[in-house]
Steps between C-alpha positions, in 0.01 A plus 500: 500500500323613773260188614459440877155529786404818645194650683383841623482559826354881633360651838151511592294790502062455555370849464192495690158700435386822638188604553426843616198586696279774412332701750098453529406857405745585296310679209703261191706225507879556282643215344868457571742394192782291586763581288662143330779286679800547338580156295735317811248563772190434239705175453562438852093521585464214267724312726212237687474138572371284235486757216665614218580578123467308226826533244497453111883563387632442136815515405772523205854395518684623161798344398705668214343457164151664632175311441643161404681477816275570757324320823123600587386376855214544701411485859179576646340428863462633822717685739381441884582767738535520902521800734843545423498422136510184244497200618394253255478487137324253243640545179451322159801563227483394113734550244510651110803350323620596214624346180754211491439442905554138407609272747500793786060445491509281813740799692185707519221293604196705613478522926318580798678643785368523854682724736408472866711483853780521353514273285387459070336176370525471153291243297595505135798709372864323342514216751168353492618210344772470766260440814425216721233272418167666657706801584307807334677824652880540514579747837738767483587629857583895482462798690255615232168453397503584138759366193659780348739479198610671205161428299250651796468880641860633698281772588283359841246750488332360834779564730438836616824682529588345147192661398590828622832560430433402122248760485753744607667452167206589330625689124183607384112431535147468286217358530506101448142386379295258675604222682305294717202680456684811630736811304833496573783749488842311399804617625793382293886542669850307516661314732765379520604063646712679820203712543265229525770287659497776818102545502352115433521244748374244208803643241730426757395169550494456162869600426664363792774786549514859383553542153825705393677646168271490203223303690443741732430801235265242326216739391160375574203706299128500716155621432266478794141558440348596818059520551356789651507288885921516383517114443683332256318416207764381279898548493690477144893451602782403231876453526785365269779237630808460310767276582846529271733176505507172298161497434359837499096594557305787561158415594229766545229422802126684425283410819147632499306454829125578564313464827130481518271425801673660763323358830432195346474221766784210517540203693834363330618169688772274448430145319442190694835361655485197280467607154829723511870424487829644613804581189676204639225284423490554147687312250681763326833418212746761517456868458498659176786706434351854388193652656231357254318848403875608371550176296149578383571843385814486384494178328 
């Protein structure tokens, strides 16, 4: 299973304003039209200090055996940005189990997740039970600033050159309806996990080392929905894992991501210094022997 910390990380770009003079007896004034950004650099102008996006993502994992068998989980919040691109996140994450989840309950615990300096605080989530006395945030140290894992987006749609090369796979086009008060064309495409391996500083993190053989033709399906300013309004990505051994699983991933308030402001911070906890603080018993969302699913 793929299950580790990532973050985005993307150059800066601040398109200034221009203002063009007109002349004082000039007999009319003309109104210049400035064509719209194309969606990296639209993204990159919403790259300022203390501002943002705010990020409502659900999700379905589907293990074999269809609706019976499958995980629903939320996460919504705010992604903070900086001139050169995210740089903290605030996330909250619920879960939708599904029948006979039985003793696996206290594995998905609702969470927040603050992602700042390098570093995520997590109050909530499968070891809440497990912290110190007074402790309220357990710290993961990463070079990310976001969680990623099988049940969130593999498509980061605010790194820039991610962004762009995706679109380059565009299959077809129509229009997309209205999100965010705005209408949206969708592009839909493939890619494929070596693809996004090469172009995504956040997949790489996220996998560790390049993916090969059958991993690394993994087809994964996209719709973008761009507004008419070419930002990402929503992105609808899904992809099927199979693994064939002793215990065999094919679980299908359905993420569906929409940002609203781009430019919203952000002051994310990290929690005080004595409420949170390091993972060697934490009484823990030993590790369970099969990632719990596949004993969940295939149970």
């Amino acid at each position: 299973m793929i299950a580790t910390l990532t973050g985005a990380t993307a150059a800066a770009l601040i398109v200034p304003a221009l203002a063009t003079a007109t002349p004082a007896n000039a007999q009319s004034t003309q109104t210049v039209q400035t064509a719209p950004a194309d969606p990296a650099s639209a993204l990159k102008g919403q790259f300022r200090v203390r501002h943002g996006v705010k990020l409502a993502e659900n999700t379905k994992i589907i293990g074999e055996g269809g609706k019976n068998r499958t995980i629903f989980t939320r996460r919504s919040g705010v992604l903070e940005f900086g001139r050169s691109g995210m740089v903290a996140s605030d996330l909250t994450t619920t879960f939708g189990l599904p029948t006979g989840a039985g003793n696996l309950q206290g594995l998905f615990v609702p969470s927040r997740t603050l992602s700042v300096k390098g570093s995520s605080y997590t109050s909530g989530g499968i070891f809440d039970d497990s912290m110190p006395e007074g402790k309220k945030w357990l710290r993961t140290k990463n070079d990310a600033v976001a969680l990623v894992s099988p049940y969130q987006q593999m498509i980061n749609v605010v790194e820039p050159a991610t962004l762009k090369s995706t679109l380059t796979r565009t299959a077809a086009k129509r229009p997309g309806g209205t999100w965010d008060g705005t209408r949206t064309t969708v592009h839909s495409g493939t890619i494929t996990l070596a693809e996004l391996y090469r172009i995504s500083p956040s997949v790489r993190t996220m996998l560790r080392k390049k993916p090969s053989g059958r991993s690394a033709t993994l087809p994964v399906t996209w719709k973008i929905y761009l507004g008419s300013d070419q930002l990402v309004r929503r992105i609808v990505s899904s992809y099927t894992e199979s693994t064939r051994g002793l215990n065999s699983t094919e679980l299908t991933y359905v993420n569906d991501t929409r940002y609203t308030g781009w430019g919203v402001k952000s002051d994310i911070k990290a929690p005080p210094a004595d409420t949170v906890a390091d993972f060697d603080e934490l009484s823990v018993g030993a590790d369970q022997s099969e990632d719990p969302i596949t004993q969940l699913l295939t149970q």
